[in-house]
N, C-alpha and C positions, 0 to 999 in steps of 0.2 A: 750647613754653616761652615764659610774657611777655620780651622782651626791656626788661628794666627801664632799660638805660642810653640806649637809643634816645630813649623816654620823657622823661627826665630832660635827658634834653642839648634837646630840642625846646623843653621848658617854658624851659629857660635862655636858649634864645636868643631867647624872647618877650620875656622878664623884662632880658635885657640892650637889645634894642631899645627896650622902652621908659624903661629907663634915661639910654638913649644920649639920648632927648627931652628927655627932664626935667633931664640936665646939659646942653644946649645953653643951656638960659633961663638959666643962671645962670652967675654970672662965674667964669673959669677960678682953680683954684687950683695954688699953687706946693707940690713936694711937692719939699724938699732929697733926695737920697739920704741914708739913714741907714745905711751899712756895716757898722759893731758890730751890726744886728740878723741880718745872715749871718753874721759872725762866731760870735757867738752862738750862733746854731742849726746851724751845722756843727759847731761845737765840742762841743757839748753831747750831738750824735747819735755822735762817732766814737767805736770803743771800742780803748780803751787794753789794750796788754797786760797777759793776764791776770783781766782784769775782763768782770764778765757784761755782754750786749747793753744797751745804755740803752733805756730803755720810751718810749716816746710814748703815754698814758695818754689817751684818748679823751671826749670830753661827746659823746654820741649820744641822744637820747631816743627816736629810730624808725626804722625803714627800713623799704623799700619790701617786702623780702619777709618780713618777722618781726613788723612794724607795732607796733608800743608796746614799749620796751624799757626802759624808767622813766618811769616817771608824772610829767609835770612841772607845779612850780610856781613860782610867782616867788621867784629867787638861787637855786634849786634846783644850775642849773648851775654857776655861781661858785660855791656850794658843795664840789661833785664835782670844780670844778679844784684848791681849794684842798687839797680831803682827799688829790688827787692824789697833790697839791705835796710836802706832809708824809710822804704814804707812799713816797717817792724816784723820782716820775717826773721824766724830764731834760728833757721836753718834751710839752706838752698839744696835742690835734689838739681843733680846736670845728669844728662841721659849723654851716654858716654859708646849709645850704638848709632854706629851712620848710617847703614841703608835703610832701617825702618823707622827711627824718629830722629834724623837729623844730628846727632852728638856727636863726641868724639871724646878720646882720652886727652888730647887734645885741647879741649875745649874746659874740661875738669878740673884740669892744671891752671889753664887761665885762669879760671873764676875763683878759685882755690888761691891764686895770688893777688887777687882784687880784692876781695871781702876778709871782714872779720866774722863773721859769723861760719858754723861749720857745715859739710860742705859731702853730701848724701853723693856715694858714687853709683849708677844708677846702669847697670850693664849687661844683665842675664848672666851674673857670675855662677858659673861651671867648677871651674876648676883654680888648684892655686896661683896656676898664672897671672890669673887675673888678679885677683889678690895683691900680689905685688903690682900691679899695674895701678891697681886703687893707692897701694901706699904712696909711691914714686912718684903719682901727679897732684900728691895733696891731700886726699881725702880722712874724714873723719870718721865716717861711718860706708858702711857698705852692703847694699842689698842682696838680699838672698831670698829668692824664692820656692818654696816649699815646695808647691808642685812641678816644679822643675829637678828635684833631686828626692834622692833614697836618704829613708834618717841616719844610715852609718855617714853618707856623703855631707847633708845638714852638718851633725856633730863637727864633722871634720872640718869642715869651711867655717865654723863659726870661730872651732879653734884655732884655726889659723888665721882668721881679719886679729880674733883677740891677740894671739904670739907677736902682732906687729904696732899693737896698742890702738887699731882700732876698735868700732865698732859693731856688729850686724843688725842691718832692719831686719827685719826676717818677717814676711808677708805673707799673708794665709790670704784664702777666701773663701774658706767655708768651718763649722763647726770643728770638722775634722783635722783639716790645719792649720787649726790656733792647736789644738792640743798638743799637736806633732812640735809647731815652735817652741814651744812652752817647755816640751820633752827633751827638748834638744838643747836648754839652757839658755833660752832668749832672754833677755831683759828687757829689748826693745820687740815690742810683736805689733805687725801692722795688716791690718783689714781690708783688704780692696773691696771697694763697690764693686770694680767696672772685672767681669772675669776674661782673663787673657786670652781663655781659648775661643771666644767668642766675644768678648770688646762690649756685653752687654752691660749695663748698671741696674744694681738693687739696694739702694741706699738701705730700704730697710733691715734686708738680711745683712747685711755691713755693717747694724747698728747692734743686732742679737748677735753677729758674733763679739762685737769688740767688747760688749758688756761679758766674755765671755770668759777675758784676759784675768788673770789674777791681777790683785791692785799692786801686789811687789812689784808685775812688771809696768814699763811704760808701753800703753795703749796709740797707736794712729789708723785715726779714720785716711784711708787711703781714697782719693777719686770721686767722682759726684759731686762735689762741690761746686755751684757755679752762681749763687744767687746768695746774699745776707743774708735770705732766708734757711738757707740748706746751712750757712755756717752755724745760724744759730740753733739749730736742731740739732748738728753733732754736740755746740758746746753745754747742749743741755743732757750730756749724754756721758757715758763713761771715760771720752777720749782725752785722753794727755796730750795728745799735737795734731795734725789734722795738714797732709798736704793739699796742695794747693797745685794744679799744672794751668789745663785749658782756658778753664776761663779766665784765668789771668793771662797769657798766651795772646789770649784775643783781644784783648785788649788795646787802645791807641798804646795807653801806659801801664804798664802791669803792675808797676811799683806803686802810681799811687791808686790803682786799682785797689790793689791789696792793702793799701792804710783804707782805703774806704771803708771796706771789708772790714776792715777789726775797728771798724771804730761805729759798726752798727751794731756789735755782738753787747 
């Protein structure tokens, strides 16, 4: 089986070296912490008694194992955030890698000036580079994956989205790393069904983990979702927000896909 997140994290760390070059020659900029945008995005993920999981509505155009998942053209994506927006998502995740699902930083920044709602920077974040790339094009929150780093490197990146007033998803996919998020100071900790090094989904194991979350933090069912049916099984379930990519993706309209969606739950 291709181990696709090997892959992906290699090209990244080309892609951040040579970044790390190219911001040497130029003059350092100042980036105030802006706190209201964690604010924001924590507030927007928790869910209140009573009420179904909040969505995190996805801009995806490809991935590595399914390769074209909407055809894209230009505003396409600010399009799909905006139809998001209106069909009641609480927050949009934009994949912000171009060779293997279509995004861009780019693309993060647009969407990040269209919508009111905040605004998930979605990137194979490495290093603090990136970090500042997240802040600079808008974003509120910024993901960070577990098995992609050592817990001294976690801590460290989580300190640093917080030093700029964002916030980190920080995404496990197994027993093992929820606890590691958790150890590292998450607030927001999120579950994938689908595992990266192999692209496979286990809704179920996705559901014993995220019941696994302490209730201080906020819970997200990450993936698998693609029927009323699968929504309403996470939202009968421990999770605070629940994103949302493909099957809205696929969709003619994603936006009012996704009001369909939360209005069978």
């Amino acid at each position: 089986m291709t181990d696709y997140l090997s892959a992906i994290l290699a090209r990244k760390r080309d892609e951040n070296a040579r970044r790390r070059r190219h911001m040497a020659a130029m003059r350092s900029v100042e980036r105030p912490p802006q706190p209201e945008r964690a604010e924001r995005g924590i507030e927007a993920l928790r869910r209140m008694a009573g009420e179904p999981p909040a969505v995190i509505a996805e801009v995806k155009f490809r991935s590595p194992s399914a390769g074209e998942i909407r055809r894209w053209s230009p505003g396409e994506g600010v399009r799909v955030a905006q139809g998001y927006e209106r069909g009641g998502a609480s927050a949009v995740s934009v994949l912000a890698d171009g060779p293997g699902f279509g995004g861009s930083p780019l693309l993060v920044r647009r969407v990040a000036r269209a919508i009111g709602v905040p605004v998930l920077y979605k990137g194979f974040v490495l290093d603090p580079i990136q970090v500042e790339l997240a802040y600079d094009v808008g974003a509120a929150l910024v993901l960070l994956l577990v098995r992609a780093l050592q817990d001294s490197e976690l801590r460290a990146l989580v300190r640093e989205i917080r030093s700029l007033g964002m916030e980190p998803v920080v995404e496990a996919a197994n027993a093992d790393e929820v606890d590691r998020a958790v150890a590292a100071g998450s607030i927001i900790v999120g579950v994938n069904a689908r595992d990266l090094s192999t692209f496979r989904v286990d809704k179920d194991a996705a559901q014993a983990c995220v019941a696994r979350i302490p209730t201080e933090c906020v819970a997200v069912f990450m993936s698998g979702v693609q029927s009323a049916d699968d929504l309403r099984a996470v939202a009968q379930g421990r999770s605070d927000a629940v994103l949302v990519g493909e099957g809205l993706m696929r969709s003619e309209d994603p936006g009012e896909r996704l009001a369909e969606l939360l209005r069978s739950i």
